[in-house]
N, C-alpha and C positions, 0 to 999 in steps of 0.2 A: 829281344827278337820277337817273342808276343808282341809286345805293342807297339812294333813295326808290321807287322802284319796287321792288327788289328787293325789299324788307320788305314794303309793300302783299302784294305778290305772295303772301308765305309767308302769311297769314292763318292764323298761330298767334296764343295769347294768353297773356300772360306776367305774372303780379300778383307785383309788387314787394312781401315782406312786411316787410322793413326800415321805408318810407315811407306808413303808414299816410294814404291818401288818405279826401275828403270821405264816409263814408256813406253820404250820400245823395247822393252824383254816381258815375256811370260812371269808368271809364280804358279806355281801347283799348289795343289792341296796339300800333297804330302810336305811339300818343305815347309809350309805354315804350320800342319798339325804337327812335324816334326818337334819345330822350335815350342809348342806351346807343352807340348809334353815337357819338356829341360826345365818348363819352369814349376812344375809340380813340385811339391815340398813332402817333406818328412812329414810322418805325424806331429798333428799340432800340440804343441805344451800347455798346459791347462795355467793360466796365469793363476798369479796369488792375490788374493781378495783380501787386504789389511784391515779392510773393513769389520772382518769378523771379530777383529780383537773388540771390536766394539759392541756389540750384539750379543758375547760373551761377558762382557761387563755389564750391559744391561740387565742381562737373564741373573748374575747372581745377585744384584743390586736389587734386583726383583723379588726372588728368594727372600734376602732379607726382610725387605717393605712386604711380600705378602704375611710371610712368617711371624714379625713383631704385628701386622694387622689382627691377624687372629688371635692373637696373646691378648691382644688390645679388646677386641669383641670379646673373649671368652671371661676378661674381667671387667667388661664393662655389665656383662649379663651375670656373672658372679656376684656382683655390687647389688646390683638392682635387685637378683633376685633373693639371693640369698642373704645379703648382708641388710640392706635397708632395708627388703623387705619383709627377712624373716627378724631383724636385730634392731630395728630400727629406735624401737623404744630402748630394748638392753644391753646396747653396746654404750660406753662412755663418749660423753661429747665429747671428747677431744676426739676418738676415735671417728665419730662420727664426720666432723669439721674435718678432719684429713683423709675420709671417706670421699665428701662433698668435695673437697678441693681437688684433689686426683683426679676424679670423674670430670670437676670441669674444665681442668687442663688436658685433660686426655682427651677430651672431647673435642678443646679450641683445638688441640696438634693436629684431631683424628680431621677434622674440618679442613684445616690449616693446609693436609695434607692432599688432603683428595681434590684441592684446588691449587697448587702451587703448580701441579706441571701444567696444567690450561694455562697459568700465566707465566708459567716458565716460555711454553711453548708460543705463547701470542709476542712473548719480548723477542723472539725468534725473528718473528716475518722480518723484522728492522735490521736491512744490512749494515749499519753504522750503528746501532746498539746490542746486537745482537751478545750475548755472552753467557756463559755460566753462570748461571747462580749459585756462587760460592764463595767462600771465607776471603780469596783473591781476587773476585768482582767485589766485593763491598769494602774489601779493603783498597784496592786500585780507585774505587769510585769516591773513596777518603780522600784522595789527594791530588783532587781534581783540579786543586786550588794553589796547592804546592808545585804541582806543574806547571801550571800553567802562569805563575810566577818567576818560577825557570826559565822558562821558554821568552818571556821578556827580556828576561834581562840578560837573557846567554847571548854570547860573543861570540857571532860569525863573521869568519876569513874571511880575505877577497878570492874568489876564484876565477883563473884567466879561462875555465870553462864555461862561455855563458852557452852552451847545449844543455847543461843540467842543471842551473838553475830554471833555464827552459823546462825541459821535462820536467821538473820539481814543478813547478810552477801549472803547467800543464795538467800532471794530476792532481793538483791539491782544486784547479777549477772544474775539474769531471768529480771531483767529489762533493765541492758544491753544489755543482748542477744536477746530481741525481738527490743530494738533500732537497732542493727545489723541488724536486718533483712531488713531494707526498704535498705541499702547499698548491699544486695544482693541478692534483686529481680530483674527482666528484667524489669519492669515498676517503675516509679515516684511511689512517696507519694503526691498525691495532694497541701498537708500543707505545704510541703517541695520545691515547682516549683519556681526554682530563673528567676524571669519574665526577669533580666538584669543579664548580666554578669559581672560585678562590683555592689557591693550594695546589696548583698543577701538578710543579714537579716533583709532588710527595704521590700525588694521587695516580702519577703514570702507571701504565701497568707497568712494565720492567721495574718500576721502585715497588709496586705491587709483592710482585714477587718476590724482591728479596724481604721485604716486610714478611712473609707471609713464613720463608724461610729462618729467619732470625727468632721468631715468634715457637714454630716448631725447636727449635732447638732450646729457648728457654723451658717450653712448655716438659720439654724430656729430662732435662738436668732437672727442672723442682720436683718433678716427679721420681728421680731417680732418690734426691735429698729426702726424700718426704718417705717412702716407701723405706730407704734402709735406716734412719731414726725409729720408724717404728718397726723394723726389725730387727734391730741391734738391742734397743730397749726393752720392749715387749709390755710394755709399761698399757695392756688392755683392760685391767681396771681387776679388783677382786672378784673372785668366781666364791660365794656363799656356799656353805654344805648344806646339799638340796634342793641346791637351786638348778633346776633342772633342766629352765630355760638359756643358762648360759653355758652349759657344759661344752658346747663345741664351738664357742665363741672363739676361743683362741684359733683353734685351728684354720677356723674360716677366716677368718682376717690373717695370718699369717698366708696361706693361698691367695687370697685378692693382691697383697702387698707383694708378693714373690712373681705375681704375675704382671702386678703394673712394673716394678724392677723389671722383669725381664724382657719387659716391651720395650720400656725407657733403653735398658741398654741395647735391644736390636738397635734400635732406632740405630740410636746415637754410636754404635758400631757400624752400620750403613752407612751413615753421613762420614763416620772415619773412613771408612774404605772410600768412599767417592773422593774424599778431600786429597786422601792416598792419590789417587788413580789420577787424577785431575792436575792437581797443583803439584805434586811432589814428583811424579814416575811421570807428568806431562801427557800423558795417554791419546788425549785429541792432538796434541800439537806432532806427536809421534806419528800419529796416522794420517794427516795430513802433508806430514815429510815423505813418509810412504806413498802416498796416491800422486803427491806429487801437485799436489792442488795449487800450490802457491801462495803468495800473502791471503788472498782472498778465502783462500778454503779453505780455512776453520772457520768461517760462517757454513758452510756450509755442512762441516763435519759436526760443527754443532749441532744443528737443526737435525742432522742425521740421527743425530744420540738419542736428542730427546724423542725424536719419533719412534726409533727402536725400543727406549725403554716406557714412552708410554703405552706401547703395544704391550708390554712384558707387564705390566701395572694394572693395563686395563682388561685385559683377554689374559689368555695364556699365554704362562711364560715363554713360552717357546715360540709365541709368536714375532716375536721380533727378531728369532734368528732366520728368519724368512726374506728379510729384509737385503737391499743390498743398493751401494750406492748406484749404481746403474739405474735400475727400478724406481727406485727412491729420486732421481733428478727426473726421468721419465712421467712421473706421478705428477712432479712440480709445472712440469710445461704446462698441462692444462687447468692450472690456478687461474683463479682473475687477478691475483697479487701480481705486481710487476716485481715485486721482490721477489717473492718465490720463482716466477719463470726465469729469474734473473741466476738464483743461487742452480738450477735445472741447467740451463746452457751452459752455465759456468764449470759445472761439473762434466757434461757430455764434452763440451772441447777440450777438457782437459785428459780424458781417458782416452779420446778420437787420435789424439795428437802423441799417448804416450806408447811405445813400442810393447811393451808390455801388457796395457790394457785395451789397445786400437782394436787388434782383429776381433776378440771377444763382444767389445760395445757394440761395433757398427755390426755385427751379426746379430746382437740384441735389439738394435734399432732399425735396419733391414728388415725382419721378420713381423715389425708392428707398425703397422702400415698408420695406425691414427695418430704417430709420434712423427712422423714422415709427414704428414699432411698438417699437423702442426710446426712442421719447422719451417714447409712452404710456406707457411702462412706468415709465418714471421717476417719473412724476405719484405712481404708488402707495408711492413710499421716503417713508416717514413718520418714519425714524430722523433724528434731529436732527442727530449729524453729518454729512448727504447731503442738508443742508437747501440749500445752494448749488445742488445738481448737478439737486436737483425744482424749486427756482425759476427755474434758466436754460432747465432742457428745458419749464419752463410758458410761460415768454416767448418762446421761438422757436415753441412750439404756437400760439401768440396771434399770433405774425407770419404763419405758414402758413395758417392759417386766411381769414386777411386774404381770399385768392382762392379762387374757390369751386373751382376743381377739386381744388383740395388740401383745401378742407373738406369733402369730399364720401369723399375716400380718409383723412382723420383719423378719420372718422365710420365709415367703413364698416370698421375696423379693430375686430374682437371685443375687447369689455371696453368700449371705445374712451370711453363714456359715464360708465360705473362707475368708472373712472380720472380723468376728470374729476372728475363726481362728489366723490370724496375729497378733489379741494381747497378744497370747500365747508365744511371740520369748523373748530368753532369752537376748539377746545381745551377746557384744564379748566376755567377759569373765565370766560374767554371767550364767553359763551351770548348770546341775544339781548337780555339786560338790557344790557351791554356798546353791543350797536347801536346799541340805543335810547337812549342816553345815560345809563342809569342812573349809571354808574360816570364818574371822574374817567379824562380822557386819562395821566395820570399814574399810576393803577394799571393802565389797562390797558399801557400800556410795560412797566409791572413784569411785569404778567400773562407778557406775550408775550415780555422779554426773553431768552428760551431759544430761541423758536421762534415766524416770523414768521406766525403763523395770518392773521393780516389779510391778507398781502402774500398769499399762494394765495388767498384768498377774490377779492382782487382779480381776480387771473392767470381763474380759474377760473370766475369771470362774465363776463370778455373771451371766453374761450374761446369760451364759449356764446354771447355774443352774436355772435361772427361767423357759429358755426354755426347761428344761426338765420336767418340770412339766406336760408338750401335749406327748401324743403319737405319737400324726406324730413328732412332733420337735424333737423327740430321733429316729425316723431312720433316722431323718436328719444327725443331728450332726454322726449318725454311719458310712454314707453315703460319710462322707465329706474326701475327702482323707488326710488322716495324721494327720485329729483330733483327733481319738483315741487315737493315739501314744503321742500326745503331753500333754492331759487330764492327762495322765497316767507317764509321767516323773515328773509331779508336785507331786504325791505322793512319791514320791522319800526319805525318812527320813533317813539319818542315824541317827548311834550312836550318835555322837560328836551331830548334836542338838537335841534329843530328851533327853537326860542326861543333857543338859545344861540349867541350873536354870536360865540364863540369856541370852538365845536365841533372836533372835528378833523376835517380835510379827508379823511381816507381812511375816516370813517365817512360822511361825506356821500355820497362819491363809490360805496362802498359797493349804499345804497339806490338811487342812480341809476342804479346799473349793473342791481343787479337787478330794479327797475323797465321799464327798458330789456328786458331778457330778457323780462318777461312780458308788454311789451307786442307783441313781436313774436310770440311763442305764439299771444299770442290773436288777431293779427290774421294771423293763417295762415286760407287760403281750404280752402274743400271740406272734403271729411269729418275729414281728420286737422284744421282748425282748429274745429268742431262737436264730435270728441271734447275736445281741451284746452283751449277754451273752459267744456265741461262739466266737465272734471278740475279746473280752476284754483279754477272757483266754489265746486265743493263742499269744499274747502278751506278749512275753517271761521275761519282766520284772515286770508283773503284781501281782503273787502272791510272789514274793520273797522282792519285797517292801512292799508289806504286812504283809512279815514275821518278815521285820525288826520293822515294827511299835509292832508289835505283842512282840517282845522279847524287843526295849527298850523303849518301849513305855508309861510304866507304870504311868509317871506323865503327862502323858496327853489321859484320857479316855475316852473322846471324841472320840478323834481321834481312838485309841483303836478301842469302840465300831462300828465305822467308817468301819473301814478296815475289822472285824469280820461279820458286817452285807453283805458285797460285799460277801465276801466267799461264806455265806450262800446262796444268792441269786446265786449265780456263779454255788454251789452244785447242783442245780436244772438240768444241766445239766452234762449227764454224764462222756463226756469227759473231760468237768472241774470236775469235782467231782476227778475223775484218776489224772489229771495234781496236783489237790492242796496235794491230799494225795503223792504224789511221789515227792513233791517237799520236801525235806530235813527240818524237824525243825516244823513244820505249823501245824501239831497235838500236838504235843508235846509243844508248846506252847501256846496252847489252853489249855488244859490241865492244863499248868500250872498258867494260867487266872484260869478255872473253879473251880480250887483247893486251890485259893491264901487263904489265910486266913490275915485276920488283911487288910483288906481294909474299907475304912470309908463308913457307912451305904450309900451314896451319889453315890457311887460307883457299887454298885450292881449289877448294869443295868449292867454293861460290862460283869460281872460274867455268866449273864441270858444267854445274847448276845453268848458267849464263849459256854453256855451249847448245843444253839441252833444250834449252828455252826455244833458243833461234831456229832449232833445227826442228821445233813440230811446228812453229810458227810460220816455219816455209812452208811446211811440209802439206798439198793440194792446195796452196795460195796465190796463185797467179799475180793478187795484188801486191802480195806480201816479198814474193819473187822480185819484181818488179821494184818495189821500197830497198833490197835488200842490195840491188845491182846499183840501185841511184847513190848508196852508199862509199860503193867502190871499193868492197871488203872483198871482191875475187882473188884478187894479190895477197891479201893478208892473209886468206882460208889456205891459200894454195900453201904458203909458208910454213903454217901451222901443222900440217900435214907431217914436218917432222920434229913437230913438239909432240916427246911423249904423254906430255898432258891432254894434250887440247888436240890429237888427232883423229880419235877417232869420231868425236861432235864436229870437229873441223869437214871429215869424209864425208857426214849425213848431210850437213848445210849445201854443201856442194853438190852432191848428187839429189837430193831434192830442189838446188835451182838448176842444174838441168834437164829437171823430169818435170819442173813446172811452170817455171818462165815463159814459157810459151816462144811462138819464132820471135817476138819484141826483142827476147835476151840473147838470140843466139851469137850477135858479133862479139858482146859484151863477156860472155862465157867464152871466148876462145882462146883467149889466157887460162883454161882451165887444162887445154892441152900439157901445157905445161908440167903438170904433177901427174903426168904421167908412167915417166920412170921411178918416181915414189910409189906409186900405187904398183905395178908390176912389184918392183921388191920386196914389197910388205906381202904382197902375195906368195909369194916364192919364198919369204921367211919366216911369217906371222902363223899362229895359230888362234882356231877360236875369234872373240867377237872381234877385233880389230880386222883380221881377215874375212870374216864375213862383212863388215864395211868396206874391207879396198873394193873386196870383188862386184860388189853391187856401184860402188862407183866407176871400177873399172870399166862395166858394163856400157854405161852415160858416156864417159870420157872420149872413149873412143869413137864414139858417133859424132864427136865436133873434129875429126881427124879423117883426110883424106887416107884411099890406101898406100901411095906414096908418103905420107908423113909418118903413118904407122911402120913403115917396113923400115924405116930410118929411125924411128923410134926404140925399134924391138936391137937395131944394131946398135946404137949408140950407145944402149942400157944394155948392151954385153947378154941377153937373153933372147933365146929362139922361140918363136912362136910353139917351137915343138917343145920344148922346155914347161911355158906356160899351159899347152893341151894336156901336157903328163899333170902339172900343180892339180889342174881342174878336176880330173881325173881323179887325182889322187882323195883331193874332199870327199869325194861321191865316194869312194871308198870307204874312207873314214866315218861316215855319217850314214849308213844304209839307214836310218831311222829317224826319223826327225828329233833336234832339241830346243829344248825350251829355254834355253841357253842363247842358243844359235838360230832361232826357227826360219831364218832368209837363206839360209847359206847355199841350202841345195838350189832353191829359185834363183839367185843371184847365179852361180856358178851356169845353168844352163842359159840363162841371158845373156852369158859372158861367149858362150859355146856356141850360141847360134850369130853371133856377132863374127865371131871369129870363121866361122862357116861359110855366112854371107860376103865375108870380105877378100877369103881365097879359097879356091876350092881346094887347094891342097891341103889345109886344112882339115878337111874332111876324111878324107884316108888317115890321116892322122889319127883323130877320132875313133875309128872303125879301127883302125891298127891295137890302139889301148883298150879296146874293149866297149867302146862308150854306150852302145846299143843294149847291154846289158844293163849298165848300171841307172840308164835310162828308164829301163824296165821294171830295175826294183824303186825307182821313186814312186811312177804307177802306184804299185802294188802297196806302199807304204807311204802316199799321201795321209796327210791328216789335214785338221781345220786350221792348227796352229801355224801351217805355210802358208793359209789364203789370210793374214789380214797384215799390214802394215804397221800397225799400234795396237798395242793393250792398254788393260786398267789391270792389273791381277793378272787372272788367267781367263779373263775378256778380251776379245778382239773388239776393235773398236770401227777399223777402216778397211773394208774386205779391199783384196788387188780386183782390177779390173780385168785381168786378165787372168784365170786359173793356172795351174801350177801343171795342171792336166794339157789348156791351152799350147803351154810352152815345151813342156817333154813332144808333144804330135809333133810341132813343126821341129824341132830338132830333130825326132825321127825319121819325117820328112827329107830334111837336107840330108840325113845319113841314106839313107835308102834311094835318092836318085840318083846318086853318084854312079 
């Protein structure tokens, strides 16, 4: 109950332009802010971040590696200072020799180490080498040879699926084609840098690395060997009585050796835990089941490790639990790597897209406007190797978009449109003959098999359609030069594929989409929807595609209803109103929508759609009046009139051609006489908008009827005129208020009252007998705006009457008061 008050209270007005409502019915505010309140949610659930198990793994892997570090420093300063340089003479050569030896192993490991994840991390950028450096990378990388000897000589089936040796086929040349790519960038692939010029693939970095690793681990096992022979033995030479320079020689070489042992076994207990973590408990392949990454992400959760743990290596430990894959793909957008941008989008679409991690991201990506402007940017890579990295950054722009504050900051991003824009281009042979179905689904795969023009075309009309959900984002896009134009060749349908049973679905979906776009264009309120209403029309191929949907359109109703509701919005203004009626076919087959018979109950809606069309398209058209009588659909409206579908769009077509035909139509309307005793009954039994239609036709009707046919009229159809003055009556009682519902009914009803006034005077006592002069009085007093216009958008009037509501209660008081 608060926040039904509350709303009442703001008496703001808010027109929904996604949800193109009745025409010719109001919407309030309150029923908009009603419905938007229902969709308010519970408190949000904090999703789970799998991530962390990883950033926990690096922190104590870290632990370890800094822990045997300092073991490592504290003997390596041990050695130098105390041992060689206080003992250096007194200690035993052999001692010494396994002094010198440990020092230089521990040295090469300590080196070994502090550069293995720089080249861990550079074997990283290579999305096709990308891996762990571990016991399972070097051993997998053993049997490179044994596979691939396999892979020869193994026996494949026949399969009567050739769609998946297609696909197979498909991906195995996108994985080629991004191998290509490092061959013709102007910059190295890190992974790739032949350190010698003979010796390549020893000298890679990725082999680097595991070299570097392997070497570490010997360097810890001899150290471990070396260190507990001489402390098991103790074998440090005789200690002389008196001799006063070796007395604590034992001891201090027993500390150096207890300290390189227990470096050696940090070490080499880290490397166990990793190898644990990794290979055996699968730890990334775990978290990339979790995040839901897919085949590809574990490059990516890779790349994630090593970054966490070299933060935890390099800085403080605890900084890598700062980390998080969000951030961490965020980070990568603005690489110059195409790999890295590449593992970045790959991740954001994957978290955009999972229910789990959707709301979270796009509110992390929403709020960083430089990650926004880099996914614009992306839109515009039209180089076909960077064909992945413009399709993920169009699909997380399509998930952003979803929520208007983030489509409001997509939109308000310079270019922001023109970027879009771009993934509207059809390619080379790709044109609108392709849409339309000229061409076979099978050449155009051929077409496109380089590069997926359909798939942006798709992306690219999502975009837009969400951003037409704002007001300003639709003068944008009106704004934008040659976007109109392009929105508008996608509805392009011929014959050949709307007739074909076996069309491809992404051309279908295609036209719906941009259908979709243009009907929210047109159906934008106030001035920005009056200019692109204007812009769309004069788009000389706009309503004659529409005709084609209209004429073969029949197995796809959707789309149908689609193209039928742009008209209607279009109608609103008058220029397009002239343009659709003159264009050849476009009544006429509406028409033959409104009249179809034997359509499946599911269908209707297009029927409705079609009725609605015709009737703003009469509605102040004189020409269009005139088109609609050459047609000789009198007989058929008049019919309809007791179809409960199609009566009450049947009522409005009628009674706007005889409010606007002019005298050219009057012979031709006089078969309208006819639905006369229909409209009398629905009056007398109807409530609400049906009876607010009869009675405003009733009004018209009766004016192509002498009063000798009306008195035979009102007997034949079993009703007295005194009957029909109490109905009137009775409205006006019903309705002391105006609705938003109903807002003609009271206006209709006195049109109907001074008709009847004028045509007998007995009448009029009648009137005055029920009381009429009063309820007369409270219209007066309880006029509003929403009686003087004929059409809305919303809770926009769009077409004031020309005659006030005020005009018509005087003279019916008038005819009341001279009697």
């Amino acid at each position: 109950m608060v926040e039904k008050t509350l709303i009442e209270s703001q008496g703001s007005v808010h027109i929904p332009i996604n949800d193109n409502p009745a025409i010719f019915e109001t919407q309030t505010s309150i029923q908009t802010a009603s419905s938007s309140v229902n969709t308010v949610s519970g408190p949000r659930q904090v999703n789970r971040a799998p991530e962390k198990k990883l950033t926990l793994f690096a922190l104590r892997l870290a632990v370890l590696e800094k822990t045997a570090t300092g073991l490592g420093t504290l003997g390596f300063i041990w050695a130098t200072v105390v041992l060689l340089g206080g003992f250096a003479i007194t200690i035993d050569q052999t001692d010494f020799w396994f002094i010198t030896v440990i020092l230089l192993i521990e040295g090469t490991r300590i080196f070994s180490r502090s550069h293995e994840l720089e080249w861990q991390h550079q074997a990283t950028w290579s999305l096709t080498d990308a891996g762990i450096t571990s016991f399972r990378a070097v051993r997998s990388s053993s049997h490179i040879v044994v596979r691939a000897c396999k892979a020869a000589f193994r026996w494949k089936p026949n399969r009567s699926n050739g769609e998946v040796r297609d696909s197979s086929h498909l991906r195995r040349l996108k994985h080629r084609n991004w191998e290509k790519k490092k061959t013709l960038t102007r910059t190295w692939t890190s992974s790739d840098v032949p350190l010698l010029p003979y010796g390549q693939w020893v000298f890679l970095s990725r082999n680097i690395s595991r070299l570097l690793y392997w070497l570490q681990l010997a360097s810890a096992t001899a150290c471990v060997v070396l260190s507990l022979l001489k402390l098991v033995r103790q074998n440090y030479g005789e200690v002389e009585k008196g001799d006063t320079d070796k007395r604590n020689r034992k001891s201090a070489l027993t500390i150096f050796y207890g300290l390189a042992l227990a470096e050696a076994l940090l070490f080499l207990l880290e490397k166990a835990y990793w190898e644990w973590k990794v290979m055996y408990k699968k730890l990334l392949d775990e978290i990339n089941d979790e995040c839901e990454l897919g085949p590809t992400g574990m490059v990516s959760v890779r790349r994630f490790f090593y970054d966490a743990y070299s933060k935890c290596v390099n800085g403080s430990i605890f900084d890598g639990l700062k980390m998080d894959l969000v951030s961490f793909a965020m980070e990568l957008l603005d690489s110059d790597s195409s790999d890295e941008q590449l593992i970045g989008v790959r991740i954001l679409e994957n978290f955009t897209k999972k229910t789990q991690f959707s709301e979270d991201t796009l509110q992390k990506i929403g709020i960083t406007i430089t990650v926004i402007e880099r996914l614009v940017e992306m839109l515009n890579w039209k180089d076909p190797q960077e064909e992945e990295i413009r399709k993920s950054a169009s699909e997380i722009l399509a998930k952003l978009a979803g929520k208007k504050q983030n489509s409001l900051r997509v939109a308000g991003i310079p270019g922001a449109m023109e970027s879009i824009s771009s993934l509207l281009h059809m390619g080379r042979n790709a044109s609108s003959a392709s849409i339309c179905g000229d061409i076979s689904k099978k050449e155009i795969i051929s077409d496109q098999e380089d590069y997926g023009y359909w798939i942006f075309n798709l992306l690219g009309l999502q975009i837009l359609k969400k951003l037409a959900r704002d007001h300003d984002n639709c003068g944008k896009i009106g704004n934008t030069t040659g976007l109109l134009a392009k929105i508008i060749d996608f509805t392009h349908a011929g014959e050949r594929l709307l007739k074909n049973d076996r069309a491809p679905e992404s051309q279908i979906l295609t036209v719906k989409r941009s259908l979709q776009v243009v009907k929210m264009l047109v159906s934008t309120t106030g001035g920005t929807g009056r200019q692109l209403r204007t812009e769309i029309s004069e788009v000389v191929f706009t309503i004659s595609y529409i005709r084609d949907i209209l004429r073969y359109g029949e197995k796809h109703p959707t789309i149908q209803k689609l193209g039928i509701e742009i008209l209607t919005s279009l109608a609103l203004e008058d220029d397009a109103t002239e343009r659709i009626g003159g264009t050849g076919g476009v009544l006429k087959e509406l028409f033959n929508i409104f009249f179809r018979e034997g359509m499946p109950g599911n269908q209707n809606h297009v029927r409705i759609a079609a009725g609605e069309a015709l009737g703003m398209l009469a509605f102040e058209s004189t020409n269009n009046c005139q088109r609609i009588l050459k047609l000789k659909a009198v007989e058929k409206l008049v019919d309809a009139l007791d179809n409960s579908l199609l009566r009450i769009n049947a009522a409005r077509i009628l009674r706007n051609l005889c409010s606007y035909s002019g005298p050219e139509g009057f012979q031709q309307l006089r078969g309208v006489t006819t639905a006369a005793r229909i409209v009398l009954r629905e009056i007398m039994a109807e409530e609400n908008k049906l009876q607010e239609v009869m009675v405003g036709l009733a009004a018209h009707v009766f004016k192509y009827m002498t009063s000798e046919e009306a008195s035979a009229m009102f007997d034949t159809g079993g009703i007295r005129e005194a009957d029909l003055a109490m109905a009137l009556v009775q409205i006006l009682k019903r309705y002391p208020q105006p609705q938003t519902k109903t807002p003609r009914i009271r206006r209709h009803v006195v049109e109907l009252s001074i008709w009847m006034m004028k045509d007998r005077r007995a009448n009029i006592q009648t009137f005055k007998n029920l009381g009429m002069e009063e309820y007369l009085e409270g219209i007066t007093e309880t006029t509003s705006e929403v009686e003087s216009f004929n059409i809305f958008s919303g809770a926009i009037g769009l077409s004031r009457y020309k005659t006030s509501i005020h005009s018509l209660v005087e003279t019916a008081m008038n005819l009341l008061t001279d009697e």
